[in-house]
Every structure is written in structure tokens, then in C-alpha cells.
N, C-alpha and C positions, 0 to 999 in steps of 0.2 A: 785164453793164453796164460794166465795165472795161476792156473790148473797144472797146465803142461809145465809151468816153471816149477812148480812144487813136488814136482815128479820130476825133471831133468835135473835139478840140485841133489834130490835123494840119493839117485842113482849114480852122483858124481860121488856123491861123500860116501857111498858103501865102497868105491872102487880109490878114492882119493883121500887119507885120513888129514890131510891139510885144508879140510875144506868146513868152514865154518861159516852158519848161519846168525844175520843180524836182520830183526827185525823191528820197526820202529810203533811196537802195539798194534799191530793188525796180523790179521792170518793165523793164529796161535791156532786154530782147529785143523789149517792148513796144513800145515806144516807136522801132525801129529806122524806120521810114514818116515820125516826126517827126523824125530825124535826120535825112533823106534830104533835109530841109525847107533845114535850117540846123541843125548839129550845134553850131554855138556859141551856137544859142537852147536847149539843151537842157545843164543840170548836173545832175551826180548829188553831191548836196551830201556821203552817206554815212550813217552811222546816227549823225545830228548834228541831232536835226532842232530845236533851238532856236535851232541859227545857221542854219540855212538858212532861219527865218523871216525872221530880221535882217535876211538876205541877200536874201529877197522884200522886203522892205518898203523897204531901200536901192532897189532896182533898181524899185519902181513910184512911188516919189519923183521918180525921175529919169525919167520918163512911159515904163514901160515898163509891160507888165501881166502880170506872173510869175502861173504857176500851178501852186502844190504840191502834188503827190502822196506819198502814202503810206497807211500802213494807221492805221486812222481814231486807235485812241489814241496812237498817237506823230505824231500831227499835227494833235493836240490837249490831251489833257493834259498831254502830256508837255512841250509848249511853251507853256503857258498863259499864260505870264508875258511874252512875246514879241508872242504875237498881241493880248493888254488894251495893254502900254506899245509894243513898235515898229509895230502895226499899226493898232488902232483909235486909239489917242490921235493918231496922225499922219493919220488918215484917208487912210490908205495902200490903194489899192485891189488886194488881194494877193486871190487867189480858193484859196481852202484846199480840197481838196479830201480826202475820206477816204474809203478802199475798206475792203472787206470790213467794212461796219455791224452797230451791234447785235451779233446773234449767229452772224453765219456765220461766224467761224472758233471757233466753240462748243467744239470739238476741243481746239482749244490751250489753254484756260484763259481765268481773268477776264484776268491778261495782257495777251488780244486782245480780248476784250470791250468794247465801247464802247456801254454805258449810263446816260452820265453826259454827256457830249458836248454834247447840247441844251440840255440845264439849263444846264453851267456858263457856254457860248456864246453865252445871252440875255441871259446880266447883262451883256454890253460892250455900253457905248454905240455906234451905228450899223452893230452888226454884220448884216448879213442872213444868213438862215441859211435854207437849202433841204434838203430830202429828198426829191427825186423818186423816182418809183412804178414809174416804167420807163426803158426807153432814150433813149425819145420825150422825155419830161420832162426827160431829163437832158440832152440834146442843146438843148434851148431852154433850160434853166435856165444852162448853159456862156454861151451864146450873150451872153444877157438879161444875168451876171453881168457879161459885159467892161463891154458898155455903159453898165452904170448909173455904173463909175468908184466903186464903193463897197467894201468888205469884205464878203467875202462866202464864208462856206460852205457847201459842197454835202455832202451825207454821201449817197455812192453803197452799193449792195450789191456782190456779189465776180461770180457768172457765171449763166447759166442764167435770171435772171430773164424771164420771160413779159413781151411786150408787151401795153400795155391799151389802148392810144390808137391812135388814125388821124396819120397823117403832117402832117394838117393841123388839128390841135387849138389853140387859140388859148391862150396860152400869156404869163403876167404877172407878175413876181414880183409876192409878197403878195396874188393873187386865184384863189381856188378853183374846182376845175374840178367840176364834176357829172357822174362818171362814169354814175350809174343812178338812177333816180329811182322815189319812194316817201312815202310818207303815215305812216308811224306811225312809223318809226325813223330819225331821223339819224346815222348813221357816219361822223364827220370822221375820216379818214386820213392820215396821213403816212410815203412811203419803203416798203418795197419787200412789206409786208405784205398789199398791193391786193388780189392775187390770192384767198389767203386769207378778204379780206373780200368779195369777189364770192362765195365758194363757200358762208360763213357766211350772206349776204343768200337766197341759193337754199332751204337749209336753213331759215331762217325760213319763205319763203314760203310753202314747204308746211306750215308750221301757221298759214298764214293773217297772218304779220304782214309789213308792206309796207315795206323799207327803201330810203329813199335815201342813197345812196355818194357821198363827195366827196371828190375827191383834194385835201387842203391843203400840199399841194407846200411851201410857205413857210411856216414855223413864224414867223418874223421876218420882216417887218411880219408880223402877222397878219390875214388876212382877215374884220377885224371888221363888216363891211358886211353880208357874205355871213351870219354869225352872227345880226347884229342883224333881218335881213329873215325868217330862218326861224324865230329862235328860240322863237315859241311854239306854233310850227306840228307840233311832235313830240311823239310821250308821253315819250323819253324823246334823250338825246343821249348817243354814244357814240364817246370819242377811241380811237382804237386806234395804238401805237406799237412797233416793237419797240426800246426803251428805257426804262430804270425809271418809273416811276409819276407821280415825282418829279418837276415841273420841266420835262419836256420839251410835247410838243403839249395833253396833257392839264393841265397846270398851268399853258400859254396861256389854253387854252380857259375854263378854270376863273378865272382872273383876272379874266377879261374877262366872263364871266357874273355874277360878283358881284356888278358894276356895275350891272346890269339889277335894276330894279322884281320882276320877275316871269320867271321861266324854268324849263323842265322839266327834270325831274331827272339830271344825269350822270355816268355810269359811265365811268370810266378803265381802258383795257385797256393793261396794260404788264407788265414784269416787277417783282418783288417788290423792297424795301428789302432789297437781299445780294446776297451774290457768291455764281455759283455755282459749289459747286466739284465737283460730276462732270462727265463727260468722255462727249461724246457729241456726233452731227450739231446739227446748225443744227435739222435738223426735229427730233429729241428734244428740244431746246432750248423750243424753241416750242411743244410738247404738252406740254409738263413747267409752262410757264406760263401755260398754258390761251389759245396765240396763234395755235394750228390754226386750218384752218374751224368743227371741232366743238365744239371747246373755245371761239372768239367768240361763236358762236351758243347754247352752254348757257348760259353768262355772261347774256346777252342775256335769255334765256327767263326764268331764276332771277330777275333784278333786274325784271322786267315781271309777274312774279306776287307781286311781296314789296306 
């Protein structure tokens, strides 16, 4: 996915001369096709990364539209204080982006872990906040983010991610896509665990239970439409995120169903209240908090016989 980011920016700034690269010391070799662009649209701010918000939200004040990279918690919590007062209070339209999500660099420690991210990046006023599922997504979510002129971040994964989508998927912040469709279980989705819940939906099928999959790209706005149109239509509803429990898609999702009269029951798939702290892949990571295929789909099975 990181790939395809450094190629979808390229291609924005040969067609968009407003468009500037912030990068907080990582990717320099990445990024050499967007130098090739215009090397003075491209700063490597350093491992600084609370001024080099400052430094975005200076530079889209003055109508440019900076967009920062780095690895997701140091271009997040580590600046938190930066993106609430120089970026949303100014209605600075800065496009944050963060790689290697959640739990793919699981290896390194909580450290690199980013599961806190969504939660704390709801509470700012007009912040939009994206999680696309694949390349496809990310590459329209890039696109959609210049234009809206708002705040806006994207939380991408690190490599290897599977495409799910066709080249011409219709594509909106804050409107969910319907990857698969089904009758008994609803899977709202967000970011790069798709694949995963495709293979969990399969696994159900063959004991007979019918899921339909939506990718909700946009955790902020949230695609309350889409919610309130299906909502009684499922036995059960199920956010799946690879971020804590807490706060993120599922504590959207949950917010906004409370409001409703009437709704069927939902399960929140995420990782636990804690850090963790052994040392293992992204996929250990994700079978350790029951975010496999096999491990969404027992979850699944357990809560629809309780």
C-alpha cells in the first residue's frame, strides 16, 4: 500500500502544483519519482514530527496542500497537540497520512503499534478520518482528501496488502461501499483487515449463515445512512478493526446505534484494553486477538448462539 501511496502522490503533484510532500525520515528512496516532480515540493522535516505539523498547517494556510507521511504513531500521537490546535482549529486542510497501521510492525513493540489512533482523531472537530481496505481505496481516498480542502487522515497498512476492488469502484468519503452481500450478518469493516473478513464470511457460509461485507472506508463523517437503512435488516452487526475496541469504528458504530429506537445486537472485533507486549508478525498479532479469518468467524458463531 505504501508503494501505491508514493505513486498516487506523484501523480497528483505532476497534475496539482499545490501539492507538497512532508515526510518525517523515512521513505527518502521512496519517494525519489516525487522528487523527480519537483524536489522543492518534497521536505524531509526529520524525526521532528510535531514541527513538521506546524510546518504543514503553515504551508496549507498559505493555499498549498502538504501531505505528511510517516509511520502512523509518530504522526499521530506523538503530535497530537499540533494536529487539535495548528491544524483543526485553523481548518487547515493538511492530509496526515500514517503507514504501517494497527499491528504490522507488531515486531517492534507497542512503540510502533497504532491502536489508539481512531479514538483519539474523532474527538477533533472537522477532522475526517479514513482507513482504506486496499490500494484502490487509497488511491481515491488520496485523491477525494485534496479536494474536499478539509483535515483529513488516512491510516494506510505497510506492503503486500491484496486488492479487493475493481478500478472503477465508486468511491465518497463518508459512504460505504458493499463489498458482498448477505442476509443474516452485517460486517462493517474498516482498513486493511478486508481480506480476512472475506475469508471469515466464506467460513460462515458453510454453516449456513449469510454475511454481508461493507467496506466503511470513512470512520469520520460516518456513514450513518447506510446504517440507519440496514439496521434492522441483520440478526446481528459486526465492526471489525484492527484497533483497540475502544473508540475507534466500533465505538462510531455503537454511538450512533444507541440513538436508534430499536437495533440488532453488536459485536465489536478489535484488539483488547493493553499493550501488547510479546514480539511476533502482524499475523501472530492478529491470531493472538482473535482477527484471523478463523478467529472473526468463531467470534461470530459463539455470539449468534449465546
Amino acid at each position: 500500500m505504501r508503494n501505491a501511496f508514493a505513486d498516487e502522490v506523484t501523480q497528483l503533484a505532476k497534475t496539482d502544483s499545490r501539492v507538497m510532500l512532508l515526510s518525517g525520515d523515512i521513505g527518502n528512496k521512496l519517494f525519489d519519482n516525487f522528487k523527480k516532480v519537483d524536489a522543492q515540493r518534497f521536505l524531509n522535516c526529520g524525526i521532528a514530527e510535531a514541527n513538521m505539523m506546524g510546518v504543514a498547517a503553515g504551508l496549507a494556510l498559505n493555499g498549498l496542500r502538504p501531505v505528511v507521511y510517516t509511520i502512523t504513531p509518530f504522526t499521530t500521537t506523538r503530535c497530537f497537540e499540533q494536529i487539535r490546535v495548528d491544524v483543526c482549529y485553523h481548518e487547515a486542510p493538511v492530509i496526515i497520512v500514517g503507514t504501517g497501521s494497527g499491528l504490522s510492525y507488531a515486531e517492534l513493540g507497542p512503540t510502533h503499534h497504532s491502536l489508539e489512533d481512531l479514538a483519539i482523531l474523532r474527538t477533533l472537530p472537522g477532522m475526517q478520518i479514513i482507513a482504506p481496505c486496499d490500494t484502490t481505496e487509497m488511491r481515491l481516498a488520496l485523491r477525494s482528501a485534496i479536494k474536499s480542502n478539509l483535515p483529513t487522515y488516512i491510516r494506510i497498512g505497510k506492503k503486500g496488502e491484496p486488492n479487493i476492488h475493481k478500478l472503477d469502484v465508486e468511491f465518497e468519503i463518508g459512504r460505504a461501499i458493499t463489498v458482498r452481500e448477505g442476509e443474516d450478518v452485517l460486517f462493517i469493516v474498516t482498513g486493511t483487515l478486508m481480506p480476512n473478513v472475506l475469508e471469515a464470511a466464506d467460513l460462515l457460509a458453510a454453516q449456513k449463515i449469510s454475511a454481508q461485507v461493507a467496506s466503511f472506508h470513512t470512520i469520520k463523517p460516518l456513514d450513518e445512512a447506510y446504517l440507519k437503512n440496514i439496521a434492522l435488516t441483520y440478526k446481528t452487526i459486526v465492526t471489525v478493526e484492527e484497533h483497540g475496541r475502544l473508540g475507534g469504528l466500533g465505538g462510531a458504530v455503537a454511538e450512533f446505534l444507541s440513538q436508534l429506537s430499536n437495533h440488532p445486537p453488536h459485536l465489536r472485533l478489535g484488539t483488547q484494553d493493553e499493550f501488547m507486549h510479546e514480539m511476533g508478525s502482524q499475523e501472530y498479532a492478529r491470531q493472538r486477538y482473535g482477527l484471523d479469518s478463523n478467529g472473526i468467524a468463531q467470534q461470530v458463531i459463539n455470539h449468534l448462539a449465546r
